[in-house]
C-alpha positions, 0 to 999 in steps of 0.5 A: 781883669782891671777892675781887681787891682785895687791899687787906683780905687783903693787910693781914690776911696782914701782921698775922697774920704779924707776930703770929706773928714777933714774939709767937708764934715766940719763945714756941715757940722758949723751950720746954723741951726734955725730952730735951735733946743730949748729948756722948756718944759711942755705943759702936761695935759690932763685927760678926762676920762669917757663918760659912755652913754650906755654906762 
């Protein structure tokens, strides 16, 4: 059976992966954010509480 000798895939599957580690991730990890965080902090809301009719 061909397909049990890792020999050719295992090769294939550690090229690729360093292709991606070394080549691809940094490329993807130096995009531009375009909304990038910010320090602001949100206003909190003040809730009032239900007034029920029936109360």
């Amino acid at each position: 059976m061909p397909q049990l000798n890792p020999y050719p895939w295992f090769m294939i599957m550690i090229s690729s992966w360093l292709i991606f580690l070394l080549i691809m991730q940094p490329k993807f990890s130096s995009t531009y954010l375009p909304n990038p965080p910010s320090n602001k902090v949100k206003p909190v809301k003040k809730f009032t509480p239900w007034l029920w009719p029936w109360t």
